[in-house]
C-alpha positions in Angstrom: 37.6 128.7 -29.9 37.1 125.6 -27.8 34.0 124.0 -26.9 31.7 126.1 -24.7 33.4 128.7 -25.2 32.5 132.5 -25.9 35.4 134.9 -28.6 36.7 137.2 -26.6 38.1 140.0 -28.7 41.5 141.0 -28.1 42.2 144.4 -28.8 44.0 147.5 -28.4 46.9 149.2 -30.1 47.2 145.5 -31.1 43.4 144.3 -31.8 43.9 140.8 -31.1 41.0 139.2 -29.3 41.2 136.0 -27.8 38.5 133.7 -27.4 37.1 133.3 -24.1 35.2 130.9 -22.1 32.1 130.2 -23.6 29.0 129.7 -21.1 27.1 126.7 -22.1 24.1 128.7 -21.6 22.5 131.4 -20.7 21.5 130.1 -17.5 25.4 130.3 -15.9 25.2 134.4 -16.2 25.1 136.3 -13.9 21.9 137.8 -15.3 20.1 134.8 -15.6 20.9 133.6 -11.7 19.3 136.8 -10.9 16.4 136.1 -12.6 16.3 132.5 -11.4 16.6 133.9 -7.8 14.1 136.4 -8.2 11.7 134.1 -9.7 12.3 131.4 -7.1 11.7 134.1 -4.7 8.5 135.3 -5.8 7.4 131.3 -5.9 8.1 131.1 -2.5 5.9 134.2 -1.7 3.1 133.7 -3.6 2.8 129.9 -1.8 3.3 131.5 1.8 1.1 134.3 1.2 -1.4 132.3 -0.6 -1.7 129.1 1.3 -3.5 130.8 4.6 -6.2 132.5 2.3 -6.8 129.5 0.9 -7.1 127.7 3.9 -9.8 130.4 5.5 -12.0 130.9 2.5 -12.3 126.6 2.9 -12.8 127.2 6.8 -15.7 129.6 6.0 -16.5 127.6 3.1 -15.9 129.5 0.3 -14.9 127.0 -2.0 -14.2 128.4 -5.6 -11.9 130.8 -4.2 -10.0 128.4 -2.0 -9.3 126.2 -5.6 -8.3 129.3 -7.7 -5.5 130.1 -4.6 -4.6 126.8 -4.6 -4.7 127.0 -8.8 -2.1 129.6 -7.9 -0.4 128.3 -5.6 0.2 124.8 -8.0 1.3 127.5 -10.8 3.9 128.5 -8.6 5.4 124.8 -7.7 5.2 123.9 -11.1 7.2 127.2 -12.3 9.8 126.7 -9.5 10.2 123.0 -10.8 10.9 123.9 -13.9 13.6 127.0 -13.0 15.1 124.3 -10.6 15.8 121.9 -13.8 17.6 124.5 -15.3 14.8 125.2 -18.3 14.4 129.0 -17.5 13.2 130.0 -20.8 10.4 127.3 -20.4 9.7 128.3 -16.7 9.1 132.3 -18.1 6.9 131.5 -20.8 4.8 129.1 -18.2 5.1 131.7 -15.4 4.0 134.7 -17.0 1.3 133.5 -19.7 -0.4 131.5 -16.9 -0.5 134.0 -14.5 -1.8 136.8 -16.9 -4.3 134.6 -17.8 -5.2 133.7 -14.2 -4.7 137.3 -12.8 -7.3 138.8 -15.1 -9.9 135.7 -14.6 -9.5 136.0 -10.7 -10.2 139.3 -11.2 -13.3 139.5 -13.3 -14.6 136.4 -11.0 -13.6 137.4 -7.5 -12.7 141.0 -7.3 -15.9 142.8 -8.2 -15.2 146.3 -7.4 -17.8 147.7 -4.8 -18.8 151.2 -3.4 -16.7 150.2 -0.2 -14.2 148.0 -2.0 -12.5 149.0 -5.0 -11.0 145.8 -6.9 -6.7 145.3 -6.2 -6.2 142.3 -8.0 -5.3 143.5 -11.3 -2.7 145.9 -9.7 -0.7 142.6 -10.3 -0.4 143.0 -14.0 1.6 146.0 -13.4 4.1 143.5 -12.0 3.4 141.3 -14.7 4.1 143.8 -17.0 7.8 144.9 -15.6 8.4 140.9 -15.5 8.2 140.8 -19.1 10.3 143.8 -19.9 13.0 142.8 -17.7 12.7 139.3 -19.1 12.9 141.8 -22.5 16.2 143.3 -21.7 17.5 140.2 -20.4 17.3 138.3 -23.6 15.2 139.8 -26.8 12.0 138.4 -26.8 8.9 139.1 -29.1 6.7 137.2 -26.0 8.2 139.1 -23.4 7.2 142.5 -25.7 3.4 140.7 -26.1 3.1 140.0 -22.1 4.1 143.6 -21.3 1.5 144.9 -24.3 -1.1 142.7 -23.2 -0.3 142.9 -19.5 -0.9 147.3 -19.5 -3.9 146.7 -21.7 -5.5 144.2 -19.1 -4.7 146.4 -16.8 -6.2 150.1 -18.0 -9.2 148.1 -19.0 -9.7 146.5 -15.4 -9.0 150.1 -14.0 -11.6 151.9 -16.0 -14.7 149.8 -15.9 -16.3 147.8 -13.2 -16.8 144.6 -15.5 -17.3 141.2 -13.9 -18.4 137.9 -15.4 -22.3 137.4 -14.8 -21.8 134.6 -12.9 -19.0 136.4 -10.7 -18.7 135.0 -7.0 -17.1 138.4 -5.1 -15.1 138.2 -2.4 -17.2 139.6 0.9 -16.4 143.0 1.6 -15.3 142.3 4.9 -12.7 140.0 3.8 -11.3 142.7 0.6 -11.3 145.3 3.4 -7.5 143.3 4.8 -7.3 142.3 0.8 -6.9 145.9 -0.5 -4.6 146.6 1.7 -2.2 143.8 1.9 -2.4 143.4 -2.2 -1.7 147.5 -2.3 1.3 146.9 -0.5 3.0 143.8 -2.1 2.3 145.1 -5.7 4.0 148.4 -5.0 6.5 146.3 -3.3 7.1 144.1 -6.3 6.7 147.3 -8.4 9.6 148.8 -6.3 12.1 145.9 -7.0 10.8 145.5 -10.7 12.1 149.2 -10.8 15.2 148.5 -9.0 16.3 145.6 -11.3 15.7 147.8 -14.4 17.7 150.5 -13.2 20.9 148.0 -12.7 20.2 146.0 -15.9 20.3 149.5 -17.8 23.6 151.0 -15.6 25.2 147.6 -15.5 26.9 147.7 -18.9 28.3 151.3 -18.3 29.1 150.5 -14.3 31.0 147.1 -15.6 32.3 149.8 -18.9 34.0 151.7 -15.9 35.2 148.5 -14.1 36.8 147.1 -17.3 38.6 150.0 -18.0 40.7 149.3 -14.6 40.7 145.7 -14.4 43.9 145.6 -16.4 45.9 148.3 -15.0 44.6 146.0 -11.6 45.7 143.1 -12.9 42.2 141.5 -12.9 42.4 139.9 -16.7 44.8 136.4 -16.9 45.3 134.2 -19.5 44.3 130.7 -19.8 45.6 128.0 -22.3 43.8 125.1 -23.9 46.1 122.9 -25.3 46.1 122.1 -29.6 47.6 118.3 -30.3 49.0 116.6 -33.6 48.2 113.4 -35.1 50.3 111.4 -32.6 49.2 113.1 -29.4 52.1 115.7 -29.2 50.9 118.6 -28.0 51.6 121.4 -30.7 50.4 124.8 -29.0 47.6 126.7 -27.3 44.9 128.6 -27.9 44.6 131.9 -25.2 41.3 132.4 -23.4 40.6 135.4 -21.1 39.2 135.3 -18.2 38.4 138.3 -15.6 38.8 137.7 -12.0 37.1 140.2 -10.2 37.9 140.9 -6.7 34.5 140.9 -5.4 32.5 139.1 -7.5 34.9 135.8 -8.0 35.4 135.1 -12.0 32.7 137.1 -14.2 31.9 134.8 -17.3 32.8 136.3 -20.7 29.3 136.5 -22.0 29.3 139.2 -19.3 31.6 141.2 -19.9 32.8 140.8 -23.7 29.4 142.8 -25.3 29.8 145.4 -23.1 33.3 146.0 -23.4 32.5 146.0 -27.1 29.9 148.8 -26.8 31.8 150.9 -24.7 34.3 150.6 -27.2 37.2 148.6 -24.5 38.0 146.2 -27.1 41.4 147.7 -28.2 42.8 148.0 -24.4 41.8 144.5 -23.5 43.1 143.5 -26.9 46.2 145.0 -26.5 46.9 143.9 -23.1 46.0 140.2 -24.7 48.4 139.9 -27.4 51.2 141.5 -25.1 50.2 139.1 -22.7 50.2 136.3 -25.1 53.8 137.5 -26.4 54.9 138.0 -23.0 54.4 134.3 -22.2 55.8 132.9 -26.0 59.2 134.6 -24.3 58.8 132.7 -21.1 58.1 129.7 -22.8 61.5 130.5 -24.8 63.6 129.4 -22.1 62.0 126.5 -21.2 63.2 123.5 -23.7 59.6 121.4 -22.8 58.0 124.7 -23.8 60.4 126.7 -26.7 58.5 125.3 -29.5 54.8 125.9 -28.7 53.3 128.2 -31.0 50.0 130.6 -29.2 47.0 131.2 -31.1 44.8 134.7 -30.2 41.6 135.8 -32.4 41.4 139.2 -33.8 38.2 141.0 -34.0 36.4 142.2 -37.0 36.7 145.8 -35.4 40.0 145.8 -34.5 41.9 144.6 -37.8 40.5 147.6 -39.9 42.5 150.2 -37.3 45.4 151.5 -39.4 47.9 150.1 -37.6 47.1 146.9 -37.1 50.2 145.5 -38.2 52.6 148.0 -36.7 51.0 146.7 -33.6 51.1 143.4 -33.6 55.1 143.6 -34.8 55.7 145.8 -32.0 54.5 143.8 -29.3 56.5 140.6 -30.7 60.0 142.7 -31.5 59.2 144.1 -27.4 59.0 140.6 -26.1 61.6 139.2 -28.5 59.5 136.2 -29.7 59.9 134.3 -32.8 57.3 135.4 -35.1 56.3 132.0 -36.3 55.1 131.0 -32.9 52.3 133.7 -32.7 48.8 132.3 -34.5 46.4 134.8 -35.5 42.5 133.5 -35.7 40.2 135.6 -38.3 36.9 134.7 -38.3 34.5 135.9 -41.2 33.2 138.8 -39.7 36.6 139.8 -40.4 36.8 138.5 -43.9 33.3 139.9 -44.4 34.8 143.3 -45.1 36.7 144.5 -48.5 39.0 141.7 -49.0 42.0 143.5 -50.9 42.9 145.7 -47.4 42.0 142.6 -45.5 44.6 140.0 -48.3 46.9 143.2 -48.2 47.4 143.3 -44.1 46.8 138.9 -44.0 50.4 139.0 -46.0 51.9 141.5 -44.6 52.5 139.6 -41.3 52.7 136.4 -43.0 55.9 137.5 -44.7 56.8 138.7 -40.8 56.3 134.6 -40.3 53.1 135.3 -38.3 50.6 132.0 -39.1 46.9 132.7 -39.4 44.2 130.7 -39.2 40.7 130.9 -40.2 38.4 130.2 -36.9 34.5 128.7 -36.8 35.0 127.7 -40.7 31.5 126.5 -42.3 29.6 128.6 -39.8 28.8 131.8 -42.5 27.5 132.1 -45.8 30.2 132.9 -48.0 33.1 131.2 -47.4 33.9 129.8 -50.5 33.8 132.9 -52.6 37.0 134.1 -50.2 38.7 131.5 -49.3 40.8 130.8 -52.5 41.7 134.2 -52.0 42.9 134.4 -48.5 46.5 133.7 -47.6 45.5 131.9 -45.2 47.8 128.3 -43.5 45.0 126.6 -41.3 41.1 126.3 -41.0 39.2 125.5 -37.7 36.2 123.7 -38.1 34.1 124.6 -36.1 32.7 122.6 -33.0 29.2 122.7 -33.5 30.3 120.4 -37.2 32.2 118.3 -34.8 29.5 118.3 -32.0 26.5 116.7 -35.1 29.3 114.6 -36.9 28.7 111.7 -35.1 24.8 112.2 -34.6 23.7 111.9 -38.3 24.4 110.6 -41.3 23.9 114.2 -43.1 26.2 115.7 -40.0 28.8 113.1 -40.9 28.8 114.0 -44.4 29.1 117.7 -44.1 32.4 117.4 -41.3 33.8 115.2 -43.9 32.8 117.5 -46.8 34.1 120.7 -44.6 37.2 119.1 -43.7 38.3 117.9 -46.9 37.6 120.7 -48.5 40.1 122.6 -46.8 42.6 119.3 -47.9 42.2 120.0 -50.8 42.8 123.8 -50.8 46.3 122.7 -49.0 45.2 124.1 -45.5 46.3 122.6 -42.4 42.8 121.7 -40.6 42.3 121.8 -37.2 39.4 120.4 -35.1 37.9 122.3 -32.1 35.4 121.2 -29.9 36.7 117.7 -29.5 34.7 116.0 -26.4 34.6 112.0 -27.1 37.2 109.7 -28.4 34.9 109.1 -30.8 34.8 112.4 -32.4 38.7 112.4 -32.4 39.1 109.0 -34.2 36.2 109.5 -36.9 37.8 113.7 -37.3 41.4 111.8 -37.8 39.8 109.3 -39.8 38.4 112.3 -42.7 42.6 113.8 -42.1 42.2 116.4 -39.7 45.9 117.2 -38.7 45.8 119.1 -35.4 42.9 118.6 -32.4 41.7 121.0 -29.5 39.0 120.4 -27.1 38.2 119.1 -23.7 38.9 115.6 -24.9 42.7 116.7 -24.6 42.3 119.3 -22.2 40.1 122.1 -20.5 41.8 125.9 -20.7 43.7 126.2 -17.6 46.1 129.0 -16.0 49.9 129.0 -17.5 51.1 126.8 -14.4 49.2 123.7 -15.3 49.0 124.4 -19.0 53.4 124.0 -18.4 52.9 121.3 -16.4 50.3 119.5 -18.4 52.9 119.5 -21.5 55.8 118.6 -19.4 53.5 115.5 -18.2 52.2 114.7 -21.7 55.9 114.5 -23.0 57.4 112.3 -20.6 54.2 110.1 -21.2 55.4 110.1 -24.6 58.9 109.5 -24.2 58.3 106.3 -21.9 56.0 105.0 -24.5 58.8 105.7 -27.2 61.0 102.8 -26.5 58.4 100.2 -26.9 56.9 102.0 -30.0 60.1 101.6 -31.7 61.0 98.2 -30.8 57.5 97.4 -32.1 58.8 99.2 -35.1 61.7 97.2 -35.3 60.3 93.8 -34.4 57.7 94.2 -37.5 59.5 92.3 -40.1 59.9 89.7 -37.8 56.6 89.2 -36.3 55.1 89.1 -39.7 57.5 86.8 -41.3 56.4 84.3 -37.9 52.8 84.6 -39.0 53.7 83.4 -42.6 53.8 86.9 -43.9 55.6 88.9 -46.1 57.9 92.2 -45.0 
């Protein structure tokens, strides 16, 4: 899988998933800009609504309420300040904890319920509440869970007595007359769209379900390749990434749409449609002599290699397209290997002796990878990016990328690198005797076009340089014997 980049599982008859573009975080979903935009949103509301009160109750000199609105209102700029820098987690733990806090102390301080004027403020923790469940659904949270719980409590113990502090400053009654009503109506309001955005985070998996089941047949899903290089810079192959191009809502990240396919139990027709894709272009590439020896790496999904026919798939697709078998790669990762290993070896050697490759993906991530892999008949291990990402940034993460990769030397693996970003990653990674490289150091995934074109470019870079490597070559013996050496 390359760097940044989520699995996508390629399934089908075939089962073959191929690993997708992974969102850097969980800010680039489309969940999470809804959130953001929802949250910037209600910033901006809560400073224009809250600014003019604050500037009468100082024009008729009522002082400690004018500083707890503009408390608010500074709670709001400094949540929107940190959404704006991208730290959204950060921004909902500040947002909601300080404005529980803050919506139960206005409350027991200013909004004294009288026989004319029943308190409204803590109608907000309603609000508050739904926040925290959608922030629930949007990402599993035990502090989400704990500002709903503590939000509902607030608020049935606010409803049912007429508590205030001792001390409590109440808003006159004239002025919670307009109060009750305008806080009636913007909770409901915010109740209304905190409804609203539950109801499409719960249908959104099943109305995307029913989208994903026709985007192939519409010829939504494409293919993109991120090149794999050897030793001397040659590119070798590809990996295949999927990527969905919706027709209305522009390019829907993977993180989007790969869980849900996998619930809705998709996986085998977007699968299948990969690894005939992926076939379909090994026979294109066929008849192109810049091209004809690239081999194409897909993943295959823990899910999809126990179906029965597995292997009659996969053979199918590649006697169909009328590919050499050796060109097609097939990534396992352990989730696969995590199940009985005898069906798993038994299925593994079958398409090996078809000349299929396979390769072992995110190697060192799991916990038992040593107890199978002198089993597995396996030709290559990928180490995985986040060992490639820390080798460089410790002396105990340099170790264990050297440990990792040696390792699979030893076992007589070709090793592969993913994740590659810095030249410095790439030297130290050929240094330990990596054999083959992927990452955006030597390319981003791009559509088949410019994957063709970036090859065709990278060997006529190589064949220019050719002429002056081997005259270097042959010059050798007699530049060192100048400089009083030996040949």
């Amino acid at each position: 899988m390359d760097a940044g980049f989520w699995p996508v599982e390629k399934c089908e008859t075939q089962l073959v998933y191929n690993a997708a573009n992974k969102a850097p975080e969980a800010l680039t979903d489309t969940q999470s800009q809804r959130l953001i935009f929802a949250y910037k949103t209600a910033a901006l509301l809560i400073v224009a609504l809250t600014l003019p009160w604050s500037l009468y109750f100082i024009w008729i000199g009522q002082w400690p309420i004018a500083i707890a609105n503009l408390i608010l209102m500074a709670l709001a700029g400094v949540s929107s300040l940190l959404i704006r820098s991208g730290r959204l987690n950060t921004a909902l733990v500040v947002c909601e904890l300080t404005l529980v806090i803050f919506t139960v102390l206005y409350t027991l301080m200013f909004d004294e319920p009288s026989e004319g004027a029943p308190r409204v403020t803590h109608l907000y923790l309603l609000v508050l509440a739904m926040l925290g469940y959608i922030g629930h659904l949007r990402r599993k949270s035990a502090f989400q869970l704990a500002v709903t719980a503590v939000s509902l409590v607030a608020f049935v113990a606010l409803s049912c007595t007429t508590y205030a502090f001792p001390f409590a400053q109440p808003i006159p009654d004239d002025v919670r007359s307009i109060g009750i009503w305008a806080n009636g109506i913007l909770s409901t309001t915010m109740m209304c769209f905190g409804i609203y955005a539950i109801q499409r985070e719960i249908t959104r998996p099943k109305g995307m379900a029913l989208e994903l089941s026709s985007a192939v047949r519409k010829g939504e899903m494409e293919l993109h390749f991120q090149p794999q290089i050897d030793l001397a810079g040659k590119v070798l192959g590809a990996e295949a990434l999927l990527r969905w191009q919706h027709p209305k809502r522009g390019r829907i990240p993977p993180g989007d749409f790969i869980a849900v396919a996998e619930a809705a139990g998709l996986m085998p027709l977007l699968g299948g449609w990969v690894i005939q894709e992926a076939c379909r272009t090994l026979a294109l590439w066929g008849d192109d002599p810049v091209l004809r020896t690239l081999t194409l790496a897909v993943n295959v999904s823990a899910d999809q290699f126990q179906v029965e026919d597995f292997e009659s798939s996969v053979l199918e697709a590649i006697r169909v397209h009328g590919v050499d078998p050796a060109r097609l790669k097939i990534e396992l990762t352990e989730s696969v290997i995590v199940h009985d290993l005898e069906p798993v070896i038994a299925k593994i050697e079958n398409l090996r002796a078809a000349g299929i490759r396979f390769a072992l993906d995110d190697f060192g991530t799991g916990y038992s990878s040593l107890s199978y892999l002198r089993q597995l008949p396996l030709d290559q291990l990928k180490i995985d990016r986040s060992f490639v990402r820390e080798s460089l940034d410790t002396d105990r993460g340099t170790a264990l990328a050297r440990s990792i990769v040696q390792l699979g030397l030893d076992l007589g693996f070709v090793v592969l690198a993913e994740g590659i970003e810095t030249p410095a990653q790439h030297a130290f990674l050929r240094d330990c005797g990596c054999h083959e490289f992927q990452g955006y150091l030597f390319g981003r995934p791009m559509p088949a076009g410019a994957f063709a074109e970036h090859v065709r470019e990278a060997t006529r870079t190589a064949s220019q340089a050719a002429p002056a490597l081997r005259l270097a070559v042959v010059d050798w013996p007699k530049q060192l014997r100048e400089r009083g050496g030996t040949a």
